[in-house]
N, C-alpha and C positions, 0 to 999 in steps of 0.2 A: 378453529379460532374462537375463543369464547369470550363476549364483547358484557362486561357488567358495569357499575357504580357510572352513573350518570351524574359530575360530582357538580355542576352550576352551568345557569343558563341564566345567557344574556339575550333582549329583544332581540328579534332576528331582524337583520337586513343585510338584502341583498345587494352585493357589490360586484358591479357588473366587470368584464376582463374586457380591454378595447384591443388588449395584444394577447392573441389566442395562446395559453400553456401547455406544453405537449408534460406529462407526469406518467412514473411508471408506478405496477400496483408492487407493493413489497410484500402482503402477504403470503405467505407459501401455499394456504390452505385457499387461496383466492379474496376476494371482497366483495360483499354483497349490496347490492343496488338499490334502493328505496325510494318510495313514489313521492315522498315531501321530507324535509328536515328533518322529520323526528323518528326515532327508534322505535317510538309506537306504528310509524307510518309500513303499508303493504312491501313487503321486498317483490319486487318485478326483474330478479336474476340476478349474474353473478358474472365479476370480471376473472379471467384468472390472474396467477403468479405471473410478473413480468410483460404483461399487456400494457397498451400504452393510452391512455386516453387523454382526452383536450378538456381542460377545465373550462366552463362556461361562465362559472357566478361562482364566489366565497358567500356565504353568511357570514355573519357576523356571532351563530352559534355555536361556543366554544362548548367541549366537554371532557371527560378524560375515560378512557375505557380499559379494563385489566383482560390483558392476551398472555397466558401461558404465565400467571406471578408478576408482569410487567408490569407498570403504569404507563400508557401512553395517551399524551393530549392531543389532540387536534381538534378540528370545527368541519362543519359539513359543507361540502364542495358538490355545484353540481356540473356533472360530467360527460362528455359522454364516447362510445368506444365500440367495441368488438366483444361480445359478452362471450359467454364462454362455450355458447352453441353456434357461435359465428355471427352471429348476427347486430346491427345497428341497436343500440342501447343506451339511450339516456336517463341521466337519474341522478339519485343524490345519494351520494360516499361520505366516509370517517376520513378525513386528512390523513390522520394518524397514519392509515396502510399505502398511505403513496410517498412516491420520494420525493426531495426537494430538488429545488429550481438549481440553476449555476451557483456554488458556492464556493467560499475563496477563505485559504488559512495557510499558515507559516507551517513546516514541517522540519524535522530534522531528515535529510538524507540519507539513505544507507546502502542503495546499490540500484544496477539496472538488474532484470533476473528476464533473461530469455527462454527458460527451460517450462515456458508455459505455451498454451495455444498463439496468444497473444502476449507482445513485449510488456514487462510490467518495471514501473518504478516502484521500489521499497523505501518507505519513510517511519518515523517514527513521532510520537507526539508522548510526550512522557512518559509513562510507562505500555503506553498502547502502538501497536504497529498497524501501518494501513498501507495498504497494495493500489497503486492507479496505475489503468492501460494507458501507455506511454503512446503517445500520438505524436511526438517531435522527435526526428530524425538525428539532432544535436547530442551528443553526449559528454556535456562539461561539468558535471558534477561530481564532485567528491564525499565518501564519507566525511560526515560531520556537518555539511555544507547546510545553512541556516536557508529554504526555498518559501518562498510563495507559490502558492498551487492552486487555480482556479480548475473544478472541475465540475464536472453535470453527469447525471443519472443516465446509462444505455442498457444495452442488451448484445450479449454475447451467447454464441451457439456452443454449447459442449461438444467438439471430436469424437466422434466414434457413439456419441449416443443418439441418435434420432435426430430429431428437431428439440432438443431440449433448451428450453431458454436459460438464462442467468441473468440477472443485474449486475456490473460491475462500473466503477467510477471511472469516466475517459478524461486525462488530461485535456484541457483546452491551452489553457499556455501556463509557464511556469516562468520565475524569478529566485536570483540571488539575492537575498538578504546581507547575507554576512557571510563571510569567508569561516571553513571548519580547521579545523587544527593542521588536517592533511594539506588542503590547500596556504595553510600558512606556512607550513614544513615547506613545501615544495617551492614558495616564494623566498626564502631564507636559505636552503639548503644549497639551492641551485646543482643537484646533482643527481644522476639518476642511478637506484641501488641497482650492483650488478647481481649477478647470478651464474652458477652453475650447475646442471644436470646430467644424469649418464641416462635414464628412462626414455620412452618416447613421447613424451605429454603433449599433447596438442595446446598449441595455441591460444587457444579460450583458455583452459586450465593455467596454463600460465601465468595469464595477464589477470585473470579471477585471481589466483595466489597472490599475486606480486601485491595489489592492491591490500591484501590481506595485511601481507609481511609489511607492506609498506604504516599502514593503520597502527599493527603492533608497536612499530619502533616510535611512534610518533605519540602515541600514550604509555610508553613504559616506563618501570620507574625503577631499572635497572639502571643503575651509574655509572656503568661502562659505557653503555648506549648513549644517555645525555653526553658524556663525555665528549665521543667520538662526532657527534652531531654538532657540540661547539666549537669543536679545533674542527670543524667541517674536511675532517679525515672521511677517507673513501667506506662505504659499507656496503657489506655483498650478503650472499647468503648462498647456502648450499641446499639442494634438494637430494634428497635420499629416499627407498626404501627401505628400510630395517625391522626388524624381529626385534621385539621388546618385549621381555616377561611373556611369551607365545605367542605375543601379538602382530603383525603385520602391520606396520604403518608407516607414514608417510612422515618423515623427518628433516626437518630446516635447523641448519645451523647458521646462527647470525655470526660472522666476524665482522673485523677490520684488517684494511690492507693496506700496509706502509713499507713502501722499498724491498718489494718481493718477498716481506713476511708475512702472515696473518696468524690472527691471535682471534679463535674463538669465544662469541662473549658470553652466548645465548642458546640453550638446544629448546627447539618448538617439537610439536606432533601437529599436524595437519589432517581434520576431516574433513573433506571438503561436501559432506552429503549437508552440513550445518549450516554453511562454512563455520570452521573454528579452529584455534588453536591455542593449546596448552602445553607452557612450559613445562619442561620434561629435565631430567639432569640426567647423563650417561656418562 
């Protein structure tokens, strides 16, 4: 961690904390401890990655420090914690390398993903995606669905490695904003698409696809499909595996079914290591 340009300095004062803050360190390389405010002041040790210490006092001294081409600001915090020989350690820290308190922002929705140590919600925030450990048992959200997300800074143990820490963000509660496209399909459609398979796919697969297939139809801008969705005719879809061009894949065919006919409207490929799916013609 290489800490340079010390870019403005305001008088220092001390502002005392009367509700103790528990903060995690983010550095990877750790963050080192110093005996007064200033960069010129003795380093007296070192916290490491993911340690947790109690801020005692903010100054009121701001600065900004370049880590790895970064800019980051913060002001000096005094702390104190578990340094990184075990021991009882007070002193004064760069803001910068700790995390922030409880914080709270609008997300777009995009999935629950179990396939981790810990349950995670997937959201997205314009072009940027962010993962939070899902702590609510409730699962009503749909892709698209506009949420509030208040969360705060923890520590997660990696599986199979030691005692390795992580920082990752834990839901504390969440809200619906606004209804997404999905959730307005399903208040309008009032019908649930059927399906059929010959494979033996489990359950989770299933219901991970169907969401999928479902998502598809509800943004496409295929005119058979709106069609079918405003004369709120029935729509199904087929799963298959198939051999394409040498390929092995997984294949959905979207129809409609009216009076024991169906008239395919749509052929998919399905990967599900993505999830994605792309229109295909056969």
């Amino acid at each position: 961690m290489k800490k340079i340009a010390l870019t403005f300095i305001i008088f220092i004062q001390i502002i005392p904390l009367f509700a103790q803050t528990n903060l995690f360190v983010t550095a990877r390389s750790g963050l080192n401890v110093r005996e007064n405010s200033s960069l010129d002041a003795k380093k007296t040790g070192k916290f490491n990655y993911a340690e947790k210490v109690a801020v005692l006092t903010k100054t009121d001294l701001f600065f900004e420090v370049t880590d790895d081409g970064k800019k980051i600001k913060g002001q000096w915090y005094k702390v104190t914690g578990k340094s990184d020989n075990n021991e009882e350690l007070t002193g004064y820290v760069f803001s910068g390398f700790l995390s922030q308190p409880k914080q709270k922002e609008t997300f777009n929705f995009l999935h629950y993903n179990d396939n981790f140590d810990y349950p995670v919600i997937g959201v997205s925030k314009g072009s940027s995606f962010y993962g939070f450990i899902n702590t609510e048992e409730s699962r009503n959200y749909l892709k698209g669905d506009r949420i509030e997300i208040e969360w705060e800074t923890g520590v997660v143990y990696i599986a199979g490695d030691g005692d390795r820490k992580e920082l990752a963000d834990f839901i504390l509660t969440t809200k619906k904003i606004k209804n997404g496209k999905v959730a307005d399909f399903r208040e309008t459609y009032k019908k649930e698409i059927t399906y059929t398979y010959t494979n033996n796919y489990t359950e989770d697969y299933l219901d991970k696809l169907y969401l999928e297939v479902e998502n598809y139809i509800v943004n496409s801008n295929n005119e058979l499909i709106k069609k079918i969705i405003e004369d709120k005719e029935q729509l199904a879809y087929t799963i298959e595996e198939k051999t394409v061009d040498g390929e092995d894949i997984t294949v959905i065919g979207i129809y409609k079914s009216f009076e024991g006919k169906t008239t395919t409207v749509q052929w998919l490929s399905y990967y599900p290591e993505f999830p994605k799916l792309y229109e295909i013609d056969l």
